[in-house]
N, CA, C and O atoms as a Tripos MOL2 file, in Angstrom:
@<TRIPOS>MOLECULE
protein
  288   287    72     0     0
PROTEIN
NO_CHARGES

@<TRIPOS>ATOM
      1 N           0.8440   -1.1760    0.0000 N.3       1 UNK1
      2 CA          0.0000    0.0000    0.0000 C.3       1 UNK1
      3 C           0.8870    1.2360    0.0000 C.2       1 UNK1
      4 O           1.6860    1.4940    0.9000 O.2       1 UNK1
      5 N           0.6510    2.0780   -1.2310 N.am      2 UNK2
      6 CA          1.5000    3.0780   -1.1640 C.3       2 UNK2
      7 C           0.9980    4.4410   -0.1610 C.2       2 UNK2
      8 O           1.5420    5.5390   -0.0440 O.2       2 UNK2
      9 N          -0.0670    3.9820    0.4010 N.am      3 UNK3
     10 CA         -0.7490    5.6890    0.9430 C.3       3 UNK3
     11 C          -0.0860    5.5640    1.9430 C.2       3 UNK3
     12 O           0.1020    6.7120    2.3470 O.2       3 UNK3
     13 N           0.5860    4.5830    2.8700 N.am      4 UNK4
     14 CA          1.6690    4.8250    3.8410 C.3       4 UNK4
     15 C           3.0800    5.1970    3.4200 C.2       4 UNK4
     16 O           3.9790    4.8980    4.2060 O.2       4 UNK4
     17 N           3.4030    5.8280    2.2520 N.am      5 UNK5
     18 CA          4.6590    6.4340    2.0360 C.3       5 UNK5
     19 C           4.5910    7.6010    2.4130 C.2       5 UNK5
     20 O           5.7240    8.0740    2.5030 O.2       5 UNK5
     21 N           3.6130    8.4820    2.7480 N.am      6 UNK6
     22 CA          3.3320    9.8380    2.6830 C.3       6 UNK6
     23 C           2.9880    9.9410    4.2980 C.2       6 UNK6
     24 O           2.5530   11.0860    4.4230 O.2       6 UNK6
     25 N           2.9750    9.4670    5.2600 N.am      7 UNK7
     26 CA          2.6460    9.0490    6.1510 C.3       7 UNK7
     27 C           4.1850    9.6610    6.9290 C.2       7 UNK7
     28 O           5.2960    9.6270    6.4010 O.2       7 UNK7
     29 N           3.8730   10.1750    8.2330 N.am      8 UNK8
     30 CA          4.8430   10.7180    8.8360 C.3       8 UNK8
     31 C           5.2950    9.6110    9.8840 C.2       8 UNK8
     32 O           4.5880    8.6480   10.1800 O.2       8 UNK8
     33 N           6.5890    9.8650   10.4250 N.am      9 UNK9
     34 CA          7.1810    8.8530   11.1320 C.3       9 UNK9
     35 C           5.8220    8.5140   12.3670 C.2       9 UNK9
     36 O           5.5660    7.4010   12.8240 O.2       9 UNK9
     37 N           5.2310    9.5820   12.6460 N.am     10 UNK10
     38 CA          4.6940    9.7620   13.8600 C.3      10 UNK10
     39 C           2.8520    9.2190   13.4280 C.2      10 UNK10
     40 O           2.0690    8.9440   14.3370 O.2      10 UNK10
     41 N           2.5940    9.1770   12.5030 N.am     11 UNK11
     42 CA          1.4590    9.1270   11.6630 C.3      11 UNK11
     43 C           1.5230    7.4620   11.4830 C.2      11 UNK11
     44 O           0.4120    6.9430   11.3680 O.2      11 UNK11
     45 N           2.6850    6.5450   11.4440 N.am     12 UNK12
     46 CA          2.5950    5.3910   11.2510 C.3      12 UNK12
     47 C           2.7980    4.6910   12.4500 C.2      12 UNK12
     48 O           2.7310    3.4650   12.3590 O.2      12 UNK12
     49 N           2.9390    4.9850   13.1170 N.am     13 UNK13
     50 CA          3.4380    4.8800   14.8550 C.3      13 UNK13
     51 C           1.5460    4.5770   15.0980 C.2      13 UNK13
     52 O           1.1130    3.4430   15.3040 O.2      13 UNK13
     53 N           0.7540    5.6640   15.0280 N.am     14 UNK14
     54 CA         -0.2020    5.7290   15.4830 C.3      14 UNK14
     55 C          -1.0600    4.8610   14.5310 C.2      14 UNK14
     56 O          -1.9400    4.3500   15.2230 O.2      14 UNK14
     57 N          -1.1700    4.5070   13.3470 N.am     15 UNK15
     58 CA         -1.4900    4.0670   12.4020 C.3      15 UNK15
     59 C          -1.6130    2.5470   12.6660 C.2      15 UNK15
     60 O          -2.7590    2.1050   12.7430 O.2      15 UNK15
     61 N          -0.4140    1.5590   12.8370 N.am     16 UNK16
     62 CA         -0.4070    0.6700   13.3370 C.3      16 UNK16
     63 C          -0.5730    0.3440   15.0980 C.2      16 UNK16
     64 O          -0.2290   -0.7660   15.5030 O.2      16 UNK16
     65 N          -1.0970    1.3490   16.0460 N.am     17 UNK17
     66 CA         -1.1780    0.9970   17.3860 C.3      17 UNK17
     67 C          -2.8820    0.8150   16.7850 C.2      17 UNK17
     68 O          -3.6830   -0.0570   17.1200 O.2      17 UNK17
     69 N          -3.0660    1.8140   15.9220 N.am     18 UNK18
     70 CA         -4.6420    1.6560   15.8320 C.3      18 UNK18
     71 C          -5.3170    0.5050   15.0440 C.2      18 UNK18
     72 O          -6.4150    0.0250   15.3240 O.2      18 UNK18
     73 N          -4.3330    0.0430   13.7920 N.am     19 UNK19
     74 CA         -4.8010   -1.6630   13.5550 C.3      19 UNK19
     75 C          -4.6910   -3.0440   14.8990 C.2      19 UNK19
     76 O          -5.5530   -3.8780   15.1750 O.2      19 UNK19
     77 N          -3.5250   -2.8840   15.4250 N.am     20 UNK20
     78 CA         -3.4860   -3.8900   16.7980 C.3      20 UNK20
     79 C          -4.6250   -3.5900   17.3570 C.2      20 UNK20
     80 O          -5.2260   -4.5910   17.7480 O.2      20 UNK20
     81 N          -5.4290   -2.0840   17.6430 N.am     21 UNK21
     82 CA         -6.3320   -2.0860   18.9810 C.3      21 UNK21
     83 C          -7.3760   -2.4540   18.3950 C.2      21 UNK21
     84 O          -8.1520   -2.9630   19.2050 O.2      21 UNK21
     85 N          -7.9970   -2.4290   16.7540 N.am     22 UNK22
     86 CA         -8.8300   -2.6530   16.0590 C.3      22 UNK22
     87 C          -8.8070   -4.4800   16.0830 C.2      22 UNK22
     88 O          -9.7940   -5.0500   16.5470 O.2      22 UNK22
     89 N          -7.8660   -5.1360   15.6620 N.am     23 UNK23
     90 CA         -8.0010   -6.2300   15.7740 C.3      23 UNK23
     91 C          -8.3960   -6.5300   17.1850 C.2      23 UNK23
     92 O          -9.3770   -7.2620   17.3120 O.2      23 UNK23
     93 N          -7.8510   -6.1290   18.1810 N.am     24 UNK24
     94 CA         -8.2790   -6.6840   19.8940 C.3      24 UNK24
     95 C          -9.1490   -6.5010   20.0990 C.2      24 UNK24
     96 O          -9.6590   -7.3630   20.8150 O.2      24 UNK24
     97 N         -10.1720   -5.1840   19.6600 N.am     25 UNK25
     98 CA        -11.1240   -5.2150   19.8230 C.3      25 UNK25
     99 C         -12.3530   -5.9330   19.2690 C.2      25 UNK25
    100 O         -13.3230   -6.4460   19.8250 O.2      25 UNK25
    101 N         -12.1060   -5.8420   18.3910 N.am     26 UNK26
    102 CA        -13.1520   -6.8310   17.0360 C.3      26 UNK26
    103 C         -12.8690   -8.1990   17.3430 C.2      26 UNK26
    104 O         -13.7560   -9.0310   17.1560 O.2      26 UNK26
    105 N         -11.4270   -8.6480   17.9190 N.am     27 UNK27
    106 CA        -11.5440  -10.0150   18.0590 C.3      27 UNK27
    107 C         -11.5300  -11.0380   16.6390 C.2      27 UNK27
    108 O         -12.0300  -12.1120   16.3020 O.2      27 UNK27
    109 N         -10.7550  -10.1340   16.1310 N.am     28 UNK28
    110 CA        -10.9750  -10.3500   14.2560 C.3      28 UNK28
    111 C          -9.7380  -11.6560   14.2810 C.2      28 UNK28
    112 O          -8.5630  -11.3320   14.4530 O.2      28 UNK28
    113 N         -10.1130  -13.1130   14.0980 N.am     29 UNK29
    114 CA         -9.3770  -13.8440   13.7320 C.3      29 UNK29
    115 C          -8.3730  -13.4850   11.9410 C.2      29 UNK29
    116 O          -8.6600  -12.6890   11.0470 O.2      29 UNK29
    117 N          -7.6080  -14.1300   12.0130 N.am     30 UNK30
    118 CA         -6.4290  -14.0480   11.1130 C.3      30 UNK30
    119 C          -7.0530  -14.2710    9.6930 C.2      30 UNK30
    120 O          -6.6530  -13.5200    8.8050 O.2      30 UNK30
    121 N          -7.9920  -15.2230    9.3800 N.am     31 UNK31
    122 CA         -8.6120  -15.6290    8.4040 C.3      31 UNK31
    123 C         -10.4920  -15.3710    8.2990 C.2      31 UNK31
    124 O         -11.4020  -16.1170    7.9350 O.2      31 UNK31
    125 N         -10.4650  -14.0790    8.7680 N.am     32 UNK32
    126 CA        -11.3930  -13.2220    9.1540 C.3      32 UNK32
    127 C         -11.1600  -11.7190    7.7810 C.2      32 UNK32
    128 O         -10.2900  -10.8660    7.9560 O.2      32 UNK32
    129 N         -11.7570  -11.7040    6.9910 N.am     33 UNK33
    130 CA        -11.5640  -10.5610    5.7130 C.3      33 UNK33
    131 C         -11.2930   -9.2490    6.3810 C.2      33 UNK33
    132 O         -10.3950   -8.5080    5.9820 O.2      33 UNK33
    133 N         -11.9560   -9.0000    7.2510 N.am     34 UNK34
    134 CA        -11.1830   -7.4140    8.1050 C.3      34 UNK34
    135 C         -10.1840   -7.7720    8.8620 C.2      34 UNK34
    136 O          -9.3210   -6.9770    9.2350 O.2      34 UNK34
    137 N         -10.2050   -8.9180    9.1400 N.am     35 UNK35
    138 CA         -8.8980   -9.2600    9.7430 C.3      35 UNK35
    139 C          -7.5710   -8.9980    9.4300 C.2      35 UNK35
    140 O          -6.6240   -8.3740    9.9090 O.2      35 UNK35
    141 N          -8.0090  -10.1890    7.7570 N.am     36 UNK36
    142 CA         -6.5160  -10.1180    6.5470 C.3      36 UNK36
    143 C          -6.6280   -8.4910    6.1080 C.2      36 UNK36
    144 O          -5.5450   -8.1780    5.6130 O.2      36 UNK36
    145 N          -7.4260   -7.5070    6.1150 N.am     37 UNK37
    146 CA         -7.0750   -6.1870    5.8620 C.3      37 UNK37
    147 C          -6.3280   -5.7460    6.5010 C.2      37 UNK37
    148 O          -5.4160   -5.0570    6.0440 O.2      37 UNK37
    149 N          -6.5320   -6.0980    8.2380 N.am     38 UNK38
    150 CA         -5.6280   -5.2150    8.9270 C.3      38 UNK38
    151 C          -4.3380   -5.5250    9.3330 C.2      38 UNK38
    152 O          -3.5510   -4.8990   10.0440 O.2      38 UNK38
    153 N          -4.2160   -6.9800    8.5620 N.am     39 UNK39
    154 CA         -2.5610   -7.3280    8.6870 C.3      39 UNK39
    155 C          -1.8630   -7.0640    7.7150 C.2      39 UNK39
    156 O          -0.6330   -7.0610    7.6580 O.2      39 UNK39
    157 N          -2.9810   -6.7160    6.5110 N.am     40 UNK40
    158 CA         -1.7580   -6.2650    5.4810 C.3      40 UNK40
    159 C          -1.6140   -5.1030    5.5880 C.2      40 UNK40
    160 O          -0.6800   -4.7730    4.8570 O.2      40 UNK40
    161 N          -2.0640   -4.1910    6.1510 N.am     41 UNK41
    162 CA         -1.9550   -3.1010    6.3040 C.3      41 UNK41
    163 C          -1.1520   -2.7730    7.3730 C.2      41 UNK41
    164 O          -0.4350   -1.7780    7.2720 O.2      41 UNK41
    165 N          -1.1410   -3.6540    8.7210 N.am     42 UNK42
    166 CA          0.1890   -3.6940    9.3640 C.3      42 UNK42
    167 C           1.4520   -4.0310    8.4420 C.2      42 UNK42
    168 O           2.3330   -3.1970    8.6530 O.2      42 UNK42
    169 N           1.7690   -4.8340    7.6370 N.am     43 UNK43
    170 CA          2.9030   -5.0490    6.7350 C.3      43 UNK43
    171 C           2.8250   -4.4170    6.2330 C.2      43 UNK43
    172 O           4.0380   -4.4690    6.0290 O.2      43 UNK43
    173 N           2.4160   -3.3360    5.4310 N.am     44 UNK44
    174 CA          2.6240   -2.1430    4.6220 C.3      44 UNK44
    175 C           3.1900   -1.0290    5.4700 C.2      44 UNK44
    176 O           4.0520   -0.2450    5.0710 O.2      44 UNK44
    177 N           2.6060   -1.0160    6.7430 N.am     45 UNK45
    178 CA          3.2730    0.4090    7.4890 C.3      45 UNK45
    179 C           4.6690   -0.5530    7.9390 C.2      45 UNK45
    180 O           5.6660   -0.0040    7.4720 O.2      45 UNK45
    181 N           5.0500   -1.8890    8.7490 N.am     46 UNK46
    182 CA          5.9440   -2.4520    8.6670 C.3      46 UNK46
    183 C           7.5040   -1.8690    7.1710 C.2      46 UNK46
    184 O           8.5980   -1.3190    7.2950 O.2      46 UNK46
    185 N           6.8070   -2.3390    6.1000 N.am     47 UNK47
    186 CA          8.0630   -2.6900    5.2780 C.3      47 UNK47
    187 C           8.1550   -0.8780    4.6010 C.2      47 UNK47
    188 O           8.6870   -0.4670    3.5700 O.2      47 UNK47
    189 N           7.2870   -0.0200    5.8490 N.am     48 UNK48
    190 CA          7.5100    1.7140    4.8770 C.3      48 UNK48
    191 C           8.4780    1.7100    6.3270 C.2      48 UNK48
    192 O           9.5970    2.1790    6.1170 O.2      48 UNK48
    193 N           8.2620    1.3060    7.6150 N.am     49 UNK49
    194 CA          9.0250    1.3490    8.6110 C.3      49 UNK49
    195 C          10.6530    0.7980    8.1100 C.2      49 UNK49
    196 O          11.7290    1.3510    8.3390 O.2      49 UNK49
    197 N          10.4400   -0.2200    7.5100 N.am     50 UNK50
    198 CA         12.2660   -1.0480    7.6270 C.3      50 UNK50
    199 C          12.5640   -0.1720    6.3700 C.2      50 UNK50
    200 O          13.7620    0.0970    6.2910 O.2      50 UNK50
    201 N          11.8830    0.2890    5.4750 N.am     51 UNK51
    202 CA         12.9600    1.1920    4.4250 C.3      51 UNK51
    203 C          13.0380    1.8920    4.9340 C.2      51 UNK51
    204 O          14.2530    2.0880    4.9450 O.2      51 UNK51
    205 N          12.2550    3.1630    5.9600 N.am     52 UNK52
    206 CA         12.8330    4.5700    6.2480 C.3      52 UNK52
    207 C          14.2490    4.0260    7.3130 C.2      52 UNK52
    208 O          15.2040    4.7880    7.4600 O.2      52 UNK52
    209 N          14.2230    2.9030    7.8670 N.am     53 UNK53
    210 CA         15.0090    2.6740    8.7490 C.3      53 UNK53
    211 C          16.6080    2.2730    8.1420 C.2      53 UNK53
    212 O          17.7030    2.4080    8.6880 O.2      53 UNK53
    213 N          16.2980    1.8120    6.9940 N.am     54 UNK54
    214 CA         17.5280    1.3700    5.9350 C.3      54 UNK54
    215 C          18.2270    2.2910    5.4240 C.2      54 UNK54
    216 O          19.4520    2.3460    5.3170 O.2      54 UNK54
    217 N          17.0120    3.4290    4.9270 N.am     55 UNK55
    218 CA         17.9270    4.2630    4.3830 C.3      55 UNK55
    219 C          18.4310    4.9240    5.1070 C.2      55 UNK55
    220 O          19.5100    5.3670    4.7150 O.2      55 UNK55
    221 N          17.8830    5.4290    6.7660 N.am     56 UNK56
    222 CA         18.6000    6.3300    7.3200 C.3      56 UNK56
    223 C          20.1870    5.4500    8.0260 C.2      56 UNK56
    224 O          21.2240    6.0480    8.3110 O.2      56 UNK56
    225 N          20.0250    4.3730    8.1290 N.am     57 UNK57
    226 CA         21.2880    3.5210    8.3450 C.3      57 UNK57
    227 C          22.3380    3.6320    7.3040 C.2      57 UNK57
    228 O          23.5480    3.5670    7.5230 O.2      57 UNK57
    229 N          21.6620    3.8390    5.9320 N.am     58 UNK58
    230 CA         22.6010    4.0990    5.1570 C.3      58 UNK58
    231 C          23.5390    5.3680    4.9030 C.2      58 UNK58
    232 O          24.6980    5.4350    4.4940 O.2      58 UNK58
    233 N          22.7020    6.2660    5.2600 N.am     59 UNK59
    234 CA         22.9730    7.4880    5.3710 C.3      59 UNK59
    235 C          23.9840    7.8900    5.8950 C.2      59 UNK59
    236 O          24.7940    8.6120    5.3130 O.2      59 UNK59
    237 N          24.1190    7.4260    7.2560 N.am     60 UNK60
    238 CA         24.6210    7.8140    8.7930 C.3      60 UNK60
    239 C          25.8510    6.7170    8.2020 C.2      60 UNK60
    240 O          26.9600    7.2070    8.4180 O.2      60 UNK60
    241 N          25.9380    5.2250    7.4440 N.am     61 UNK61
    242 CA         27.0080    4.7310    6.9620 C.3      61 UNK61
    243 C          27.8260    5.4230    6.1920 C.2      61 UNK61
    244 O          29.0250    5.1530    6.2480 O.2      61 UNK61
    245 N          27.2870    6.6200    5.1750 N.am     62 UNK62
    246 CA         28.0300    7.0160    4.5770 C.3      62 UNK62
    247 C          28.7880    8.2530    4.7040 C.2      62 UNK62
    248 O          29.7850    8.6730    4.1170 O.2      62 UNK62
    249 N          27.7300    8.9280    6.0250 N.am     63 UNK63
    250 CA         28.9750    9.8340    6.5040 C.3      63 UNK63
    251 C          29.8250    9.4110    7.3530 C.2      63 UNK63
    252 O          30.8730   10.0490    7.2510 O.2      63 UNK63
    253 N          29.8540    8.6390    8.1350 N.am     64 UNK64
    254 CA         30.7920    7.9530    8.9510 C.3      64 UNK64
    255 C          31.9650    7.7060    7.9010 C.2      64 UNK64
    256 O          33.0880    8.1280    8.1740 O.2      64 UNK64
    257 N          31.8080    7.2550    7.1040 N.am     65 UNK65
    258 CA         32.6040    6.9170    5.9850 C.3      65 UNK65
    259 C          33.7520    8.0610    5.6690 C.2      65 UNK65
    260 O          34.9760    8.0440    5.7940 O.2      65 UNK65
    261 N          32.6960    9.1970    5.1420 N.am     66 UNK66
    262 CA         33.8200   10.6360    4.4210 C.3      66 UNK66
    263 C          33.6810   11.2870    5.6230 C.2      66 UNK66
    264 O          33.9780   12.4440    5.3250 O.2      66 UNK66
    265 N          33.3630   11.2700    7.0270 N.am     67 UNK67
    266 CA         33.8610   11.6310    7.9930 C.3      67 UNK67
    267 C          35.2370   10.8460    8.3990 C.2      67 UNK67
    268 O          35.8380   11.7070    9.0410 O.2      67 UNK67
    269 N          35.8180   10.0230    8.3820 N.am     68 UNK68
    270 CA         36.6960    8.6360    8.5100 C.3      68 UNK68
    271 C          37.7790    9.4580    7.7890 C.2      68 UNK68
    272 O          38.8400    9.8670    8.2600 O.2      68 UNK68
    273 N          37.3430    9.5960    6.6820 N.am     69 UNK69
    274 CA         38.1380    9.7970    5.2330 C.3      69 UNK69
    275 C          38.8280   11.0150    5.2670 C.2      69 UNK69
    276 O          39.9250   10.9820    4.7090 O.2      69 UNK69
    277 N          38.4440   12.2310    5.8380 N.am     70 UNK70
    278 CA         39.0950   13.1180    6.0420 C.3      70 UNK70
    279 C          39.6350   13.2410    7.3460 C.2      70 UNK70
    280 O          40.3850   14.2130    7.4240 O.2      70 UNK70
    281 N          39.4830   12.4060    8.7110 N.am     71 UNK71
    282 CA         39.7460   12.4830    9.5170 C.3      71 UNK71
    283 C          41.4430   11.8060    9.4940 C.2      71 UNK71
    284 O          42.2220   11.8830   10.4440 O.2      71 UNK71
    285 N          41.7520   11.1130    8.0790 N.am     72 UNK72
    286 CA         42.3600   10.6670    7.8840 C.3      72 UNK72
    287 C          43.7830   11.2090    7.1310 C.2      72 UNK72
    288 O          44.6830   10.4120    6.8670 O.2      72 UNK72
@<TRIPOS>BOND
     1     1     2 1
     2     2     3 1
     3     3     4 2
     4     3     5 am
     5     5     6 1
     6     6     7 1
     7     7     8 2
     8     7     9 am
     9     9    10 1
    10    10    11 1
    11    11    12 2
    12    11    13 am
    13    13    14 1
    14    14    15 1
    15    15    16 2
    16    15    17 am
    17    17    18 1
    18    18    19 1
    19    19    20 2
    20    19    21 am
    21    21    22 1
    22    22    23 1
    23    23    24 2
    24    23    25 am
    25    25    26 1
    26    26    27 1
    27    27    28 2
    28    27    29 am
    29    29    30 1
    30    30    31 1
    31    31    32 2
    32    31    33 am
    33    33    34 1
    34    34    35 1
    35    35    36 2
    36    35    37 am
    37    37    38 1
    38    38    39 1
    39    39    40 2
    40    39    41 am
    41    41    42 1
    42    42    43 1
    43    43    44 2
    44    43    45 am
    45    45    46 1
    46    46    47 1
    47    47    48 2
    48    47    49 am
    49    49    50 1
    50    50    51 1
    51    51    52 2
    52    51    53 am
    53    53    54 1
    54    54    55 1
    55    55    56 2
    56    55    57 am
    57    57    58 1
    58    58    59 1
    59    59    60 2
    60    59    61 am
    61    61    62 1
    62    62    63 1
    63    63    64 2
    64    63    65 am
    65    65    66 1
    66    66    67 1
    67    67    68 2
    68    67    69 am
    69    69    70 1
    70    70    71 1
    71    71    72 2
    72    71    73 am
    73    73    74 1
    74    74    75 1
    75    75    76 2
    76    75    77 am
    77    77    78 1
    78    78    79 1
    79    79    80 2
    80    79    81 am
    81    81    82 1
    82    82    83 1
    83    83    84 2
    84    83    85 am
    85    85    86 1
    86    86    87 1
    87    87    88 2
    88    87    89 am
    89    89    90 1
    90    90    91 1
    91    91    92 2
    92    91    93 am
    93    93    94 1
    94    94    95 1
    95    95    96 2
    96    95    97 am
    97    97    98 1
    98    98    99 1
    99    99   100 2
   100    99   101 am
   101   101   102 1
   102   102   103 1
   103   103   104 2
   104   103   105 am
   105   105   106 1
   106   106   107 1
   107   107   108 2
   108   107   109 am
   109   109   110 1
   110   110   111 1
   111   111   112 2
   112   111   113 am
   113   113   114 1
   114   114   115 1
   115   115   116 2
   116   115   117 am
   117   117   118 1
   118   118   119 1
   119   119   120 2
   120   119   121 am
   121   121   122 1
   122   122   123 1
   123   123   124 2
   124   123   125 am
   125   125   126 1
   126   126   127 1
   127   127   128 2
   128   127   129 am
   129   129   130 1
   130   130   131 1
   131   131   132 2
   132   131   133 am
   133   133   134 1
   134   134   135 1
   135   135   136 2
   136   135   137 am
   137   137   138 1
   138   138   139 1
   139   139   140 2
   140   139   141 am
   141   141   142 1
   142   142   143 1
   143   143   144 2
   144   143   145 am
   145   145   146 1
   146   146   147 1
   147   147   148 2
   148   147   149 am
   149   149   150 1
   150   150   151 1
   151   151   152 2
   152   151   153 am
   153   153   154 1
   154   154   155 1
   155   155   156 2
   156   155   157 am
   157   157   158 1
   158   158   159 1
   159   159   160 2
   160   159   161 am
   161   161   162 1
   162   162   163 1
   163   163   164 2
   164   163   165 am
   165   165   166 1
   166   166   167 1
   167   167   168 2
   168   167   169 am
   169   169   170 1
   170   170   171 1
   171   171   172 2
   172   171   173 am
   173   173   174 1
   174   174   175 1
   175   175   176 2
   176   175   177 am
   177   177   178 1
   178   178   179 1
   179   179   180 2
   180   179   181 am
   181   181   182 1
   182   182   183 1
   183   183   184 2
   184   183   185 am
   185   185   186 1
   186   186   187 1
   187   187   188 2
   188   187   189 am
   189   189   190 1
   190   190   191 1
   191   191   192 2
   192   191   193 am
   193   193   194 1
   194   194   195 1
   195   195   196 2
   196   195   197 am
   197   197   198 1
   198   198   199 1
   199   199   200 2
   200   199   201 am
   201   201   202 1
   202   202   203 1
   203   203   204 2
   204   203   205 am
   205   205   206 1
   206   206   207 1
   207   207   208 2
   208   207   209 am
   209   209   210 1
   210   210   211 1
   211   211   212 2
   212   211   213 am
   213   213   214 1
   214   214   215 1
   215   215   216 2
   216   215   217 am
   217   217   218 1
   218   218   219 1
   219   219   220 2
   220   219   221 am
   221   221   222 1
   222   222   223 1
   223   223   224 2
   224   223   225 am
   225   225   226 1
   226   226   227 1
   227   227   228 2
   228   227   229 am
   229   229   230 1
   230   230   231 1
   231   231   232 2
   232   231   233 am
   233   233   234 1
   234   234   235 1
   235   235   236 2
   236   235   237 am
   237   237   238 1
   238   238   239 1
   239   239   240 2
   240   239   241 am
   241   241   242 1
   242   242   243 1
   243   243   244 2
   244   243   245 am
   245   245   246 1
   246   246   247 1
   247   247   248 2
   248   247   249 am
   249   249   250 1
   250   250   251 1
   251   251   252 2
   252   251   253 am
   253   253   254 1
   254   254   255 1
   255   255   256 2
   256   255   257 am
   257   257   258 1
   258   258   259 1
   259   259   260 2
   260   259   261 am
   261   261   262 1
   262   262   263 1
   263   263   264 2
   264   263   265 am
   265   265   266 1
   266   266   267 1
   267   267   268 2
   268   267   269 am
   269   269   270 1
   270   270   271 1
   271   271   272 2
   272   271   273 am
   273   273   274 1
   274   274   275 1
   275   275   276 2
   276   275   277 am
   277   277   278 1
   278   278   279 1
   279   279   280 2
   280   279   281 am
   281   281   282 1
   282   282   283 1
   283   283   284 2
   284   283   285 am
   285   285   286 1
   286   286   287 1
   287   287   288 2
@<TRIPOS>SUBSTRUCTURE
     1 UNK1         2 RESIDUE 1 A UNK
     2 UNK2         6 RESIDUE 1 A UNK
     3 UNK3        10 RESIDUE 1 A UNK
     4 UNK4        14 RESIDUE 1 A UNK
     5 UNK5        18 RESIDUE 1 A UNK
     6 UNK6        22 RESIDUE 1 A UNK
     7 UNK7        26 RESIDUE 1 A UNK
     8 UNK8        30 RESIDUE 1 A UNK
     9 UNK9        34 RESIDUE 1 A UNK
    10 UNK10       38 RESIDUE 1 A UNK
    11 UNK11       42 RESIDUE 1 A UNK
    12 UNK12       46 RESIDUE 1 A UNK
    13 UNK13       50 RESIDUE 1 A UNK
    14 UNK14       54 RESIDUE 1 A UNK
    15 UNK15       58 RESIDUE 1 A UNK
    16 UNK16       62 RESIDUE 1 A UNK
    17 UNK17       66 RESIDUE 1 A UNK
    18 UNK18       70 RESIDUE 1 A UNK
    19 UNK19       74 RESIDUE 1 A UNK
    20 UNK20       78 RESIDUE 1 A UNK
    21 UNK21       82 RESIDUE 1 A UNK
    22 UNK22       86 RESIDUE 1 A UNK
    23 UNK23       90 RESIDUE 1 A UNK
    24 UNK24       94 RESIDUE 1 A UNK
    25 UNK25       98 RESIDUE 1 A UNK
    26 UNK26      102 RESIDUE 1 A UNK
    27 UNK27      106 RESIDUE 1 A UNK
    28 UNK28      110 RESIDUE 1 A UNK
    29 UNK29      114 RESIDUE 1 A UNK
    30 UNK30      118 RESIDUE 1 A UNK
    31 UNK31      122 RESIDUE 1 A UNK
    32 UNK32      126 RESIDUE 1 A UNK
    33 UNK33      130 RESIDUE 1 A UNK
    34 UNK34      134 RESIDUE 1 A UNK
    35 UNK35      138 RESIDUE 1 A UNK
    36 UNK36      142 RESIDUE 1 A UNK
    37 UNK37      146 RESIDUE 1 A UNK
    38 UNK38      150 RESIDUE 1 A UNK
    39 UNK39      154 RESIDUE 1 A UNK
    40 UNK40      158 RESIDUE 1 A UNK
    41 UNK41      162 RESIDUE 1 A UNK
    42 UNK42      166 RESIDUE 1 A UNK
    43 UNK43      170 RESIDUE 1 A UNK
    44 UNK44      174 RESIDUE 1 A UNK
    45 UNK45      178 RESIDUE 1 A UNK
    46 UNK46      182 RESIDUE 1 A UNK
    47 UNK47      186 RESIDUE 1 A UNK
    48 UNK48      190 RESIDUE 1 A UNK
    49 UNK49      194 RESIDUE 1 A UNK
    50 UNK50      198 RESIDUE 1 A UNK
    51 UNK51      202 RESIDUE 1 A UNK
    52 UNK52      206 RESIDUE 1 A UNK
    53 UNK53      210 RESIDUE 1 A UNK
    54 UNK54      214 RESIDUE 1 A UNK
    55 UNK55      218 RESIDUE 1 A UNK
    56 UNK56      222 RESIDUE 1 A UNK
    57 UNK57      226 RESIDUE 1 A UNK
    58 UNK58      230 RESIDUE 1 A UNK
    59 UNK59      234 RESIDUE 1 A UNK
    60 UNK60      238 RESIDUE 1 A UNK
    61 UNK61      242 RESIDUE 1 A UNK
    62 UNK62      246 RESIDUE 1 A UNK
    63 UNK63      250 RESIDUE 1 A UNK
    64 UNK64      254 RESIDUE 1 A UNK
    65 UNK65      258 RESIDUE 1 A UNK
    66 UNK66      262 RESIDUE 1 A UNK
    67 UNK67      266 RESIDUE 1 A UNK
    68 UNK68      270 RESIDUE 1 A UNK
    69 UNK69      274 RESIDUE 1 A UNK
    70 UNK70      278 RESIDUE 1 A UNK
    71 UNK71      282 RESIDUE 1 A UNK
    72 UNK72      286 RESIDUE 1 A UNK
């Protein structure tokens, strides 16, 4: 789902506390159709979570890097 790319760090935080409380509440088994909505929709804010998290790892790798490099 791309409408969680646009979604702020803080916006997906709340986003997925509110699918978990939706499932607990509803009691929505796994193989339940609002169920499977709200897990894929947890994995969509999930895998927008591990890229913003990748790239900023990458980031912070690459100044460490030409920080290194001139420290050198």
């Amino acid at each position: 789902m791309t409408k969680f790319n646009t979604y702020t760090d803080h916006m997906l935080f709340w986003a997925i506390n509110d699918c978990h409380a939706t499932l607990r509440e509803g009691e929505y088994s796994p193989d339940h159709p609002y169920g499977r909505k709200l897990w894929a929709e947890i994995d969509a804010i999930r895998a927008v979570q591990m890229a913003r998290a990748a790239k900023a790892q990458a980031a912070y790798d690459r100044l460490k890097r030409e920080l290194s490099k001139k420290a050198a």
